[in-house]
C-alpha positions in Angstrom: -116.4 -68.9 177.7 -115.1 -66.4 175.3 -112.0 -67.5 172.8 -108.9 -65.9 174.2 -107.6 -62.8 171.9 -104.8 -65.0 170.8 -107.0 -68.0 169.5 -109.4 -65.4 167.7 -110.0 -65.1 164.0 -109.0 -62.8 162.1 -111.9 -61.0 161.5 -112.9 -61.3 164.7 -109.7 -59.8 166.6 -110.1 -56.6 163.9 -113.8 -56.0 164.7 -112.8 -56.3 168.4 -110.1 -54.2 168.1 -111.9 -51.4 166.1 -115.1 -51.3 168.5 -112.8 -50.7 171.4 -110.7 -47.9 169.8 -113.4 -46.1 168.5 -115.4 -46.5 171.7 -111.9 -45.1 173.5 -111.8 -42.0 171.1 -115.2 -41.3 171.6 -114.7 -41.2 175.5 -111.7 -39.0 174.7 -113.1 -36.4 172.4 -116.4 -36.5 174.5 -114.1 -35.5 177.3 -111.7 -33.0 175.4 -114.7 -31.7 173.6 -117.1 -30.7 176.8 -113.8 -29.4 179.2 -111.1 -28.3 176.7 -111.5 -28.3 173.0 -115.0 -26.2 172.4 -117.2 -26.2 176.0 -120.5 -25.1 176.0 -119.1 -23.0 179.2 -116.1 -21.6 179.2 -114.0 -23.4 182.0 -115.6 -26.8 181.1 -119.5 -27.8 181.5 -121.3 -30.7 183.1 -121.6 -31.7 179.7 -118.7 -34.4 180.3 -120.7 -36.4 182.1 -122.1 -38.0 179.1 -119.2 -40.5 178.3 -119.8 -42.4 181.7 -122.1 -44.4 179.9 -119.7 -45.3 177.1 -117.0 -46.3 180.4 -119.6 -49.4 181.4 -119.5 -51.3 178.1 -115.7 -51.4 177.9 -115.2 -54.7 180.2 -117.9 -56.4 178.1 -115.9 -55.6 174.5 -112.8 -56.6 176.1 -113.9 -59.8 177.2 -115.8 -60.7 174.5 -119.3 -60.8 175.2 -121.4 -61.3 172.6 -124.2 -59.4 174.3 -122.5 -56.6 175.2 -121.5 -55.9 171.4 -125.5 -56.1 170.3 -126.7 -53.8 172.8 -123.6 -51.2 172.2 -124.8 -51.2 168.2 -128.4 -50.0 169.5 -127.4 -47.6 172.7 -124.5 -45.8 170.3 -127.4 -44.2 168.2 -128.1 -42.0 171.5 -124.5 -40.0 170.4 -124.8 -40.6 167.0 -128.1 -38.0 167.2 -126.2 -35.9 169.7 -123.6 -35.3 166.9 -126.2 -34.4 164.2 -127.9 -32.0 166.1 -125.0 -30.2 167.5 -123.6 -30.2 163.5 -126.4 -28.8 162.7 -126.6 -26.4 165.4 -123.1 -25.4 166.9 -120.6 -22.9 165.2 -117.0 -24.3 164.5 -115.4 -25.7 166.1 -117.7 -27.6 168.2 -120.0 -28.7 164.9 -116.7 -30.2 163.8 -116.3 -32.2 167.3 -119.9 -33.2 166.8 -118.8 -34.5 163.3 -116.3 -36.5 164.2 -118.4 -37.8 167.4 -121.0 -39.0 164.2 -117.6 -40.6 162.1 -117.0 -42.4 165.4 -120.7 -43.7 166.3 -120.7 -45.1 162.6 -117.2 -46.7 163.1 -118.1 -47.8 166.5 -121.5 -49.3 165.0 -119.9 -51.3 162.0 -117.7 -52.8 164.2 -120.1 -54.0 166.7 -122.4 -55.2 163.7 -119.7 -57.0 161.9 -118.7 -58.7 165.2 -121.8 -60.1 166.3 -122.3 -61.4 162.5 -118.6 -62.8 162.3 -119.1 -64.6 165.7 -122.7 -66.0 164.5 -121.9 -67.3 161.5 -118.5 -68.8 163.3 -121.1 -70.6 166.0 -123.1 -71.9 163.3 -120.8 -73.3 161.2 -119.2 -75.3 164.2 -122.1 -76.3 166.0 -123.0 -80.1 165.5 -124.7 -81.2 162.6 -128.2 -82.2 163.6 -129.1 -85.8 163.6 -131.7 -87.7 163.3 -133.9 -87.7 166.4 -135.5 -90.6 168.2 -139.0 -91.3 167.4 -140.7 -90.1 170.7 -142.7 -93.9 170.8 -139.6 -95.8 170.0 -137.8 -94.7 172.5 
């Protein structure tokens, strides 16, 4: 069982804390972006429908699950290459949503790296010094 948030290290609570705002503003300005801000129709587009997969690993950050953080830092890369092509390819403003949608996977990354890494190196350096084992005939 997870620590609770209280209980967490510092560098743990931050990493936590930045992986969940950045995955929230990237569900946000996936949102704004696609029905609002610049859509690729005007009156909105179906093209909202691509944060629903950034909604299902929101329970996982929040309860600190260690897998959940490793396979959000490989399944974020999806909308970090949706940003670079849309850069690339929209006119302003949308190129500068997609921009910002990149700033966000990168943020969203880091954090998620740091995490797992911060919460590795915490397991490792309280897990039980191994001892000497029994010799399997003496036993």
């Amino acid at each position: 069982m997870p620590d609770a948030p209280a209980s967490l290290p510092p560098g743990v609570a931050l990493t936590r804390a930045v992986a969940v705002a950045s995955l929230l503003a990237l569900i946000a300005l996936g949102l704004a972006w696609e029905l609002w801000l610049a859509p690729v129709r005007p009156g909105g587009s179906w093209l909202a429908l691509k944060v629903l997969p950034l909604v299902l690993p929101l329970p996982g950050l929040l309860k600190l699950r260690l897998y959940t953080y490793r396979w959000v830092a490989l399944f974020i890369w999806l909308y970090f290459v949706e940003g670079v092509v849309r850069a690339a390819g929209d006119r302003a403003p949308s190129s500068w949503y997609a921009l910002a949608e990149v700033v966000l996977v990168l943020i969203l990354f880091a954090a998620c790296a740091a995490h797992v890494r911060l919460r590795l190196a915490r397991a490792k350096a309280t897990a039980p010094a191994p001892g000497p084992t029994p010799h399997p005939e003496r036993s």
